[in-house]
GUMI-491575 format. One record per residue (C-alpha): x, y, z; residue in one letter; chain. Coordinates in Angstrom, 3 decimals, decimal comma, m for minus. Example, Ala and Ser with C-alpha at 12.3 -4.5 7.8 and 13.67 -1.06 7.14 Angstrom:
2
         xx         yy         zz   residuo   cadena
     12,300     m4,500      7,800         A        A
     13,670     m1,060      7,140         S        A
//
This chain:
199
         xx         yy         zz   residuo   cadena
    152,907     25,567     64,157         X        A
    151,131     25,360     67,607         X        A
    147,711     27,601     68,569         X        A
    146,978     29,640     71,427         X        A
    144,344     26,709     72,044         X        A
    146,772     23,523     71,370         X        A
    145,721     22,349     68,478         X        A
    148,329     22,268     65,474         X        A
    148,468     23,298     61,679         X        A
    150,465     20,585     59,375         X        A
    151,334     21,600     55,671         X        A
    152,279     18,426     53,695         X        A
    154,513     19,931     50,767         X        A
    154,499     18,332     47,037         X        A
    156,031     19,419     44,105         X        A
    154,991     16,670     41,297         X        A
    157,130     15,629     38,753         X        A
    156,765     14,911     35,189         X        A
    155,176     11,375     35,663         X        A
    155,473      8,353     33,319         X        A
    153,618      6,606     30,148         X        A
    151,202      8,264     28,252         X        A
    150,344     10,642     30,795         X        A
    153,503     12,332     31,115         X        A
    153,793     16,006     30,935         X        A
    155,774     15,764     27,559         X        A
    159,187     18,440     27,097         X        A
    159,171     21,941     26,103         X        A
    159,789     21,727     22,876         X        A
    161,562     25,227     21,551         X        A
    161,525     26,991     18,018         X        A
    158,281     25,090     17,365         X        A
    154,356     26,085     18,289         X        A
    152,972     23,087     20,545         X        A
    149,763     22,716     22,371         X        A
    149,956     23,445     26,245         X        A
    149,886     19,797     27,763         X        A
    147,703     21,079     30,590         X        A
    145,310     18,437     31,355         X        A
    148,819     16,151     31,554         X        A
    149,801     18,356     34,118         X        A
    146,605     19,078     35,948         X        A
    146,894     15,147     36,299         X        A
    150,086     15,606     37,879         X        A
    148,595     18,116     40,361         X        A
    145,609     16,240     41,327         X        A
    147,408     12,945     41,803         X        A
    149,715     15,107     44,352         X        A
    147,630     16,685     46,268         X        A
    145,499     12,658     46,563         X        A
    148,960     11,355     47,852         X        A
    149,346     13,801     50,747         X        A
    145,766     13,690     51,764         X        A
    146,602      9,958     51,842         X        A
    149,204     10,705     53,882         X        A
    147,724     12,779     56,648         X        A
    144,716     10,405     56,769         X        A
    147,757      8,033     57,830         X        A
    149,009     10,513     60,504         X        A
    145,709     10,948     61,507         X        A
    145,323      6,819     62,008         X        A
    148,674      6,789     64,035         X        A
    147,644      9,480     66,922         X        A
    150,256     11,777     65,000         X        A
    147,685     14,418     63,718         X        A
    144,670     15,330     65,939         X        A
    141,265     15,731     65,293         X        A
    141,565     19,767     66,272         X        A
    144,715     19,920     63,884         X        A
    144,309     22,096     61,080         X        A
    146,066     20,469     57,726         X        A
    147,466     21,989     54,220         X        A
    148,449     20,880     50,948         X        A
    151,322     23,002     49,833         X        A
    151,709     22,146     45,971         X        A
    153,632     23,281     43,304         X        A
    154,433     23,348     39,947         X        A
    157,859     23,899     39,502         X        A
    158,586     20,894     37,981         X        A
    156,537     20,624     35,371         X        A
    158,825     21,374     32,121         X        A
    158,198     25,279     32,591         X        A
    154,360     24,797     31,736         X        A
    153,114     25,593     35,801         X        A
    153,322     29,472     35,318         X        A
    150,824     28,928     32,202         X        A
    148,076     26,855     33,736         X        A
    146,175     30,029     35,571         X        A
    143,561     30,309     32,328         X        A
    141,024     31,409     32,784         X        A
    141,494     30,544     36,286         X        A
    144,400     29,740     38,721         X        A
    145,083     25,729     38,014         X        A
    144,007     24,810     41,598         X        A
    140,753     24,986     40,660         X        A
    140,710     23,513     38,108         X        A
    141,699     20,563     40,097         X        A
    139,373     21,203     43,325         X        A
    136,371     22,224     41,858         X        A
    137,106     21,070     38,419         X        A
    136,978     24,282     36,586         X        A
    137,447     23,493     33,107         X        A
    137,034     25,939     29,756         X        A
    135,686     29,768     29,835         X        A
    131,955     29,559     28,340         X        A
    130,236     32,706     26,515         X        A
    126,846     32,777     26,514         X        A
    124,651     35,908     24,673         X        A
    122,495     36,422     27,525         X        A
    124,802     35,550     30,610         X        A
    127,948     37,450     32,034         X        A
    131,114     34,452     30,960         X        A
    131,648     31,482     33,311         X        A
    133,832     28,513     33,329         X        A
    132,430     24,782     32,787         X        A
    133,179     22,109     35,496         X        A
    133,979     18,673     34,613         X        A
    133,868     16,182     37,633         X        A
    137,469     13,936     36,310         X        A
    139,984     14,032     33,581         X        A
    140,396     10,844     31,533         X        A
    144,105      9,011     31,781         X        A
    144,972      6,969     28,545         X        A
    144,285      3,983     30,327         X        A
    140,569      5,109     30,152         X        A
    140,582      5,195     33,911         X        A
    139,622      8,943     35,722         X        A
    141,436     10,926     37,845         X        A
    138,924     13,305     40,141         X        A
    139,474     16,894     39,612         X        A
    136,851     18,436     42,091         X        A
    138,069     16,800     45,121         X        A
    136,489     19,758     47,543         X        A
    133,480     18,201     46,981         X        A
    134,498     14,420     47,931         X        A
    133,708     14,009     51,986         X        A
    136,948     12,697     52,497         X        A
    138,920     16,203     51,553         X        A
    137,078     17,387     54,527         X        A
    140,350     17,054     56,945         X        A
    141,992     19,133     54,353         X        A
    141,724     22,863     55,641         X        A
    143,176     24,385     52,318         X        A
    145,541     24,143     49,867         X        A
    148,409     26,712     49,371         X        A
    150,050     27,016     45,539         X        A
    153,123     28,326     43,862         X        A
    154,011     27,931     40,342         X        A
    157,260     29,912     40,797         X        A
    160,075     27,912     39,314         X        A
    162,803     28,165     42,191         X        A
    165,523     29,125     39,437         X        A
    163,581     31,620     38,557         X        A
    161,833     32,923     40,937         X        A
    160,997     36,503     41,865         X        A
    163,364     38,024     45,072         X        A
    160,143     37,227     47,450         X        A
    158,624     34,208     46,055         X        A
    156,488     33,850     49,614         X        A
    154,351     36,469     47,579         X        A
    153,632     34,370     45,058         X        A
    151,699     31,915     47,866         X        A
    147,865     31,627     46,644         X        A
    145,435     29,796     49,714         X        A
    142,634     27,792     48,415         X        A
    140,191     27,743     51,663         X        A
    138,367     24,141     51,954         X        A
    134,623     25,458     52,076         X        A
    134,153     21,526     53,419         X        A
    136,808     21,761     56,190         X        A
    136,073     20,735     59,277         X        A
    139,243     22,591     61,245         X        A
    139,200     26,041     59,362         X        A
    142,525     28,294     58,548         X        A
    143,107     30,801     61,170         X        A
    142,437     34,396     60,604         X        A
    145,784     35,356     61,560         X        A
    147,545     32,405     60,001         X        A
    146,481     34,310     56,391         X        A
    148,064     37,475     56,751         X        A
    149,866     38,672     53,544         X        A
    148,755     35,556     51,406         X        A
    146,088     35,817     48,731         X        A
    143,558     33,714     49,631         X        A
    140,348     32,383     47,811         X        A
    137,255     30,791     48,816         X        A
    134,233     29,660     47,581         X        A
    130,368     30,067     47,624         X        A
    127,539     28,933     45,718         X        A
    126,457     30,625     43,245         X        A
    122,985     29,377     41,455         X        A
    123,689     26,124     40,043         X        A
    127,166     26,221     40,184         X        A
    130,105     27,659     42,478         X        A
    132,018     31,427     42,684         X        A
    135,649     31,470     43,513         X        A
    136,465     35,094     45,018         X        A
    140,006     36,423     46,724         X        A
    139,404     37,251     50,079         X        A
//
């Protein structure tokens, strides 16, 4: 999509799979109670949305993305074994994976936040970063736009599913207009820690 001023906006689109090894998301298992395998799929999100940022910084190298170009994740998870819909406690899984939101904490004299964790462990031991709005290198990323809508199953307009996760880092910002009829969220800080609000 081309601006009234020339410059550009790119969406890079990523659906992760499964994955391999330990730190596959495992199969829904039916007639059975399981636990929800969502930092396994949270890995596969996060390890996504690093591989297309990879990318554009490539497109960016070869003259193919401009410095005044806005860019956007567009992830989904669809293809997680049915668990994508049930990631959004007690926030929607993005971020959990850009600003590494993590449990719900209850406190007696404070209103209920979530914790943040700065990486998820793989088996290997080795971490995977899950607040990557706050690494400098993210900053080319102007948002991130998320479906969990499973395309078999998805709802007759599943455009209105769309969430926008504004990069409060960015250095090329989202259009006003460009947001129309999507739910958006951004960010602010809030005391020691950060506030996610709709727009």
């Amino acid at each position: 999509m081309t601006l009234k001023n020339g410059s550009r906006i790119w969406i890079e689109a990523v659906a992760p799979n499964t994955g391999e090894g330990n730190d596959r998301v495992p199969e829904l298992k039916e007639d059975c109670v399981s636990d929800l395998p969502k930092d396994e799929c949270l890995l596969r999100l996060a390890q996504g949305i690093k591989a297309k940022k990879d990318k554009f910084e490539s497109y960016r190298s070869k003259g193919v993305v401009n410095p005044n170009d806005a860019c956007i994740i567009a992830v989904s998870s669809c293809a997680l074994n049915q668990f994508g819909s049930l990631l959004d406690y007690p926030c929607p899984a993005p971020i959990s994976v850009l600003s590494g939101a993590n449990k719900m904490v209850l406190s007696k004299n404070k209103p209920p936040c979530v914790s943040k964790r700065q990486m998820i462990p793989k088996s290997s031991g080795s971490p995977v970063d899950v607040c990557v709005f706050d690494d400098p290198s993210y900053d080319m990323i102007s948002a991130v736009l998320y479906s969990s809508e499973d395309p078999l199953n998805a709802p007759p307009n599943p455009e209105l599913s769309f969430q926008m996760f504004l990069n409060p880092r960015a250095i090329i910002p989202i259009p006003e207009n460009f947001l129309n009829n999507i739910t958006c969220w951004h960010s602010e800080k809030y005391g020691d820690g950060v506030e996610w609000r709709r727009l």
